[in-house]
C-alpha positions in Angstrom: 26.4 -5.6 20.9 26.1 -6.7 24.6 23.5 -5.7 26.7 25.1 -5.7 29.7 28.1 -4.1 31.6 31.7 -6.0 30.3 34.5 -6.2 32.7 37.6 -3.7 31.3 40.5 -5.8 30.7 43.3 -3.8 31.0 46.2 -4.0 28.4 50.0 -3.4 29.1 51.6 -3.0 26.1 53.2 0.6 25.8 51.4 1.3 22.8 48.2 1.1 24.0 49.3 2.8 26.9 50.0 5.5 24.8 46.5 5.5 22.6 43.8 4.0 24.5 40.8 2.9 22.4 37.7 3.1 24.5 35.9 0.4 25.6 32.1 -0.7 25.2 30.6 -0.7 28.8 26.7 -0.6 27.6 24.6 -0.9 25.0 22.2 1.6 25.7 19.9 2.6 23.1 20.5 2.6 18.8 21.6 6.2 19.5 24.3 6.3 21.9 26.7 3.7 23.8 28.2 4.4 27.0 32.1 3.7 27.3 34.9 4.0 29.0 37.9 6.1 27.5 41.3 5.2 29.5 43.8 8.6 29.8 46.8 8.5 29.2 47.6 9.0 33.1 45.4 6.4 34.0 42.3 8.0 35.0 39.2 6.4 33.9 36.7 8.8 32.0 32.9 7.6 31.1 31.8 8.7 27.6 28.8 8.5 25.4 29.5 7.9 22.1 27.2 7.7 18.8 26.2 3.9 18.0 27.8 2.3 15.0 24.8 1.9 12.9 24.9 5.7 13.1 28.1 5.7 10.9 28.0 8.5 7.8 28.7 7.2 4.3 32.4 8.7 3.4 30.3 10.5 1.3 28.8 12.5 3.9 31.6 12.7 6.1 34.6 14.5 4.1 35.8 16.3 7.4 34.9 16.0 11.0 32.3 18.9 11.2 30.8 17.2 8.3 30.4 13.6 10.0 29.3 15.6 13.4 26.7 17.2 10.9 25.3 14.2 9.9 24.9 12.7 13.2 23.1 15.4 14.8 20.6 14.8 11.9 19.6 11.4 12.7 19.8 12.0 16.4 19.1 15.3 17.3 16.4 16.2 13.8 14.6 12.5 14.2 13.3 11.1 16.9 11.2 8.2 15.3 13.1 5.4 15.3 11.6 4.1 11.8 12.4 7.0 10.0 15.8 7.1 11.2 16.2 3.8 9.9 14.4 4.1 6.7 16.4 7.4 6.4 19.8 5.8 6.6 19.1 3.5 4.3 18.2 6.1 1.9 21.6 8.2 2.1 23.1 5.4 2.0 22.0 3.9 -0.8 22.1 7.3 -2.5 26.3 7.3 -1.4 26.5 4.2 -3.1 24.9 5.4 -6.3 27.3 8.4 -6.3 30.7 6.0 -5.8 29.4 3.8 -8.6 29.4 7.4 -10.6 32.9 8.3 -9.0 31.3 11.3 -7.4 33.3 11.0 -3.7 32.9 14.5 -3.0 29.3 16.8 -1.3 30.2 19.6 -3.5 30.1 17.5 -7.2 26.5 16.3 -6.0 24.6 18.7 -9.2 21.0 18.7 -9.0 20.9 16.6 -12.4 22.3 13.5 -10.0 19.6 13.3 -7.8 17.5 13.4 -10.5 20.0 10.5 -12.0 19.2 8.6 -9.0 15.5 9.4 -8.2 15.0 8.1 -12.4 17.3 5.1 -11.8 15.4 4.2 -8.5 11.9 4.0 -9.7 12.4 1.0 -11.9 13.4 -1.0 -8.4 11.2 0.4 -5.8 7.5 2.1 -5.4 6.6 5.5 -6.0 6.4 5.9 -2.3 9.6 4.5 -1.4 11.2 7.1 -4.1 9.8 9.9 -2.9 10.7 8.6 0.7 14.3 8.5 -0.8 14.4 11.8 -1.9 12.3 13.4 1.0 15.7 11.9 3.2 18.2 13.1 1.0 16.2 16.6 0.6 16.3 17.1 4.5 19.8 15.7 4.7 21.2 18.5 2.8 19.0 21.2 4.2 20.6 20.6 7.5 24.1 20.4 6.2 23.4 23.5 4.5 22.6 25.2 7.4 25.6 23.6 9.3 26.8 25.5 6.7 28.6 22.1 5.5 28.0 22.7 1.7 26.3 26.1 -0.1 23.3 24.8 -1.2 21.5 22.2 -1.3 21.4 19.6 -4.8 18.1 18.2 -4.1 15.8 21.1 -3.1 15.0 21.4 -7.1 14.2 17.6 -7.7 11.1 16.7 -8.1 9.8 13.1 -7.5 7.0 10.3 -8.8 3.4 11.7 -8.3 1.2 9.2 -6.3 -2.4 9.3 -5.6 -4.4 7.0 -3.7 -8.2 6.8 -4.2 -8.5 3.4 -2.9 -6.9 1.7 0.3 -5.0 -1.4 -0.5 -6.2 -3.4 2.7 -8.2 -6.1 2.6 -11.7 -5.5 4.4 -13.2 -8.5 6.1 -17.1 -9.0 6.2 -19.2 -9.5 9.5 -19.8 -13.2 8.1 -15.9 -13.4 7.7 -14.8 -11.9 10.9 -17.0 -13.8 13.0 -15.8 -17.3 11.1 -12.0 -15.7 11.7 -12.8 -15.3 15.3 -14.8 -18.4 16.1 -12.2 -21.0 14.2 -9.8 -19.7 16.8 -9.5 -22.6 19.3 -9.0 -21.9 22.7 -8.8 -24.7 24.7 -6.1 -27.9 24.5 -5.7 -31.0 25.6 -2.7 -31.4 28.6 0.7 -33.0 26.9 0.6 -36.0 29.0 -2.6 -36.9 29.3 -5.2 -36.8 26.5 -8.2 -38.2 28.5 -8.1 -35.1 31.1 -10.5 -32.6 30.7 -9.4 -29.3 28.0 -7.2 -26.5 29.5 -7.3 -22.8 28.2 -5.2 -22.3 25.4 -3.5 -19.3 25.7 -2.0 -18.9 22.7 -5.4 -19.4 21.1 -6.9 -16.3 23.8 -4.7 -14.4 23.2 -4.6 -14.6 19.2 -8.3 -14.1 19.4 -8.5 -11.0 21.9 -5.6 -9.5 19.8 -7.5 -10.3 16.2 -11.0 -9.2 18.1 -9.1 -5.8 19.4 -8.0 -5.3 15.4 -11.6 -6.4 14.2 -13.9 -4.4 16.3 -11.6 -0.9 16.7 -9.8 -1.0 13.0 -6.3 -0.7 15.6 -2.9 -1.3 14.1 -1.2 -4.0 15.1 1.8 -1.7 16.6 -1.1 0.3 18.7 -2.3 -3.5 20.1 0.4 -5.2 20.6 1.5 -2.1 23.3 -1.1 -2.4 25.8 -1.0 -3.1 28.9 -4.2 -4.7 31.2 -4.5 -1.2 32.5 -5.5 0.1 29.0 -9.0 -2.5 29.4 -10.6 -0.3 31.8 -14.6 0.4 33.1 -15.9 4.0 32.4 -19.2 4.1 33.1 -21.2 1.3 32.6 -19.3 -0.4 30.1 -15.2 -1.4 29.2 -13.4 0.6 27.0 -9.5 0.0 25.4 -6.9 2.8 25.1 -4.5 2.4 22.1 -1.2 4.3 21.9 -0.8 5.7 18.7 1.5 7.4 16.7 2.8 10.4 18.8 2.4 9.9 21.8 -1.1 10.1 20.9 -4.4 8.0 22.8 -7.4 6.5 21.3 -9.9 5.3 23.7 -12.5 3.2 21.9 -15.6 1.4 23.4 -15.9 -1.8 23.5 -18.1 -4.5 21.9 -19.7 -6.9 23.5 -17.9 -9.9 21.9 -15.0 -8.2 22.7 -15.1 -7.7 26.2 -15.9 -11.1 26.8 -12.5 -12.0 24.6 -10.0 -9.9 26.9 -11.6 -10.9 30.2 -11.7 -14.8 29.1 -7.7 -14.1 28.3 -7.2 -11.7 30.8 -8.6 -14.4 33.6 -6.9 -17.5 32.3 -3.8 -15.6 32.3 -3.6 -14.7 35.6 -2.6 -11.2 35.0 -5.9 -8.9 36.0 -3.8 -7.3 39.0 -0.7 -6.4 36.8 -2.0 -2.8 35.2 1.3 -2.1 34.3 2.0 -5.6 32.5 1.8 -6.1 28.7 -2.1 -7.3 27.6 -1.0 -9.1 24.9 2.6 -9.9 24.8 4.2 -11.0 21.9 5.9 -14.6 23.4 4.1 -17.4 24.3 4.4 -18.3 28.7 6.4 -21.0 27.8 9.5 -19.3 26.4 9.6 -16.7 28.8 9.2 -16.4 32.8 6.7 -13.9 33.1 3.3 -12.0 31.2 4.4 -8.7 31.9 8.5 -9.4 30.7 9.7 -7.6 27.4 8.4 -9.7 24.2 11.4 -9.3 22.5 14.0 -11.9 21.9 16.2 -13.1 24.5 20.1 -11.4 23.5 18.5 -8.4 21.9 19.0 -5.0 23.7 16.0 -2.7 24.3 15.0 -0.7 22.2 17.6 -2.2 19.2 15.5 -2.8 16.6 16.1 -5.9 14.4 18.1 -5.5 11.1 16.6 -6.2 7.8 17.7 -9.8 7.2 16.9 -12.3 4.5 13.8 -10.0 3.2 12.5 -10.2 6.7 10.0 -7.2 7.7 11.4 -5.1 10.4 8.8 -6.2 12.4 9.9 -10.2 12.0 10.2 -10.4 15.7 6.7 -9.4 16.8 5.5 -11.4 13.4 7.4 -14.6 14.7 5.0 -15.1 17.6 2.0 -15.0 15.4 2.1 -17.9 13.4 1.7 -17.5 9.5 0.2 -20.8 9.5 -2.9 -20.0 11.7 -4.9 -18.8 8.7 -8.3 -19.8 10.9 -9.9 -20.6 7.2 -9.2 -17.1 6.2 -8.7 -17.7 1.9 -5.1 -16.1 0.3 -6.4 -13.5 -1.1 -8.8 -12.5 2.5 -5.0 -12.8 4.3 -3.1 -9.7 5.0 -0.2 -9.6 3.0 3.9 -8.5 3.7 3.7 -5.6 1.1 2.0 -2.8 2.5 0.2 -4.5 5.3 2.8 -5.8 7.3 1.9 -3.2 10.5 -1.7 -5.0 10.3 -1.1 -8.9 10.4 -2.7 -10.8 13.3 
């Protein structure tokens, strides 16, 4: 989709005359476009319409109130941006399952299907991802219910994998490995043209280390680091501190360590950014391939706020991971690396 306004051709045939289609003038958001709907008597009306990733499986969307139903779930009901995505995918892969069944119609969905396709999907995916499944397709039909869509709802009786975790899955570094992570880091480089000039700050290297040191010292989530800005590294009292945004809205301020506050300033200084408060800390591009510090990390030609499809087996996050290089282990062994299954919010 574009990201910027497109000029409105106009067409002359009589039958568009007669039955306009509207025309994309923004890509706004993943929710909504804004366009432009030409009447009939050639008055120009501005409209917001739903975006087409938001399209209802034709099971979902026998009649209009129906489809209207559904997209006031995944607009109005979510607001998370991951769980509407992970929730799409989850009706429809469930529609799929019920065409392959020739069941095209919301009231032939029986409780005994869902159980069908809760059984059927735990020999491809994790106990989690089922009951993520069914936990979308549960509150799908809950709200269609009450939209008084269908009578009752197939799912609320299904019951899905247990799953119990005693023990984290993330690998834990030791002081003795974190300080060898953080001190194999280089950050200086020799200049292009000249290898016999004195070393330059690297950086890529300062900032790879300041991010790692913000994860090592603060147990942060990548997603939490990655969204601060240089006003986040602030003094209270006697000593720096870093706020983290969290998960709803929420703010963590956390001291800092000594070895890290020498990290972000070294960065923060050979950046040139200590005056930008409202600039990103720890942008996700390198300065090379973009203009600025404090400009948008993601890739040039994606709107804001679109986040990237699924491609190729690619994490969603494969933008933000494409900036950190897999290949800058810093001496870290396989099984010490953070891994794509399950771990994929916490790679450096």
């Amino acid at each position: 989709m574009p990201n910027s306004a497109q000029k409105v051709v106009p067409n002359n045939s009589q039958s568009d005359r007669k039955n306009p289609l509207p025309t994309l003038l923004m890509c706004d958001n993943v929710l909504y476009h804004t366009l432009m709907n030409t009447a009939g008597n050639g008055i120009n009306e501005l409209i917001i319409a739903p975006s087409p990733d938001l399209q209802p499986a034709p099971l979902f969307a026998p009649t209009r109130k129906a489809a209207r139903r559904f997209l006031e779930f995944f607009t109005a009901q979510i607001n998370n941006a991951h769980t509407r995505r992970a929730y799409l995918n989850a009706t429809r892969r469930f529609a799929d399952w019920c065409a392959s069944k020739d069941i095209h119609e919301l009231a032939q969905v029986q409780p005994f299907h869902v159980a069908a396709f809760v059984h059927d999907l735990q020999e491809e995916l994790s106990p989690p991802s089922v009951k993520q499944h069914l936990a979308a397709i549960r509150m799908l039909f809950d709200w269609l219910v009450t939209g008084h869509v269908i009578d009752t709802n197939p799912a609320h009786s299904v019951r899905g994998p247990r799953y119990t975790v005693k023990k984290g899955k993330t690998p834990v570094l030791t002081v003795e490995e974190a300080h060898a992570l953080l001190e194999s880091i280089p950050i200086t480089k020799k200049p292009a043209n000249d290898t016999e000039a004195a070393d330059q700050p690297d950086l890529l290297g300062l900032r790879d280390r300041a991010l790692i040191a913000i994860m090592v010292y603060s147990f942060a989530r990548i997603g939490a680091v990655i969204q601060m800005k240089v006003g986040d590294y602030f003094v209270q009292g006697r000593r720096r501190w870093v706020r983290l945004h969290e998960k709803g809205g929420k703010e963590h301020d956390v001291p800092c360590h000594h070895r890290l506050d020498q990290y972000l300033h070294d960065y923060i200084e050979a950046a040139g950014i200590t005056d930008d408060v409202d600039g990103l800390s720890l942008p996700g591009r390198p300065p090379q391939d973009r203009p600025a510090y404090n400009q948008s990390p993601l890739p040039a030609g994606r709107p804001p706020h679109h986040p990237p499809a699924r491609e190729s087996g690619r994490h969603r996050n494969s933008d933000w991971q494409s900036y950190f290089p897999r290949d800058r282990h810093y001496g870290l062994s396989k099984e010490q690396r953070q891994t794509r299954s399950g771990t994929a919010d916490r790679q450096p």
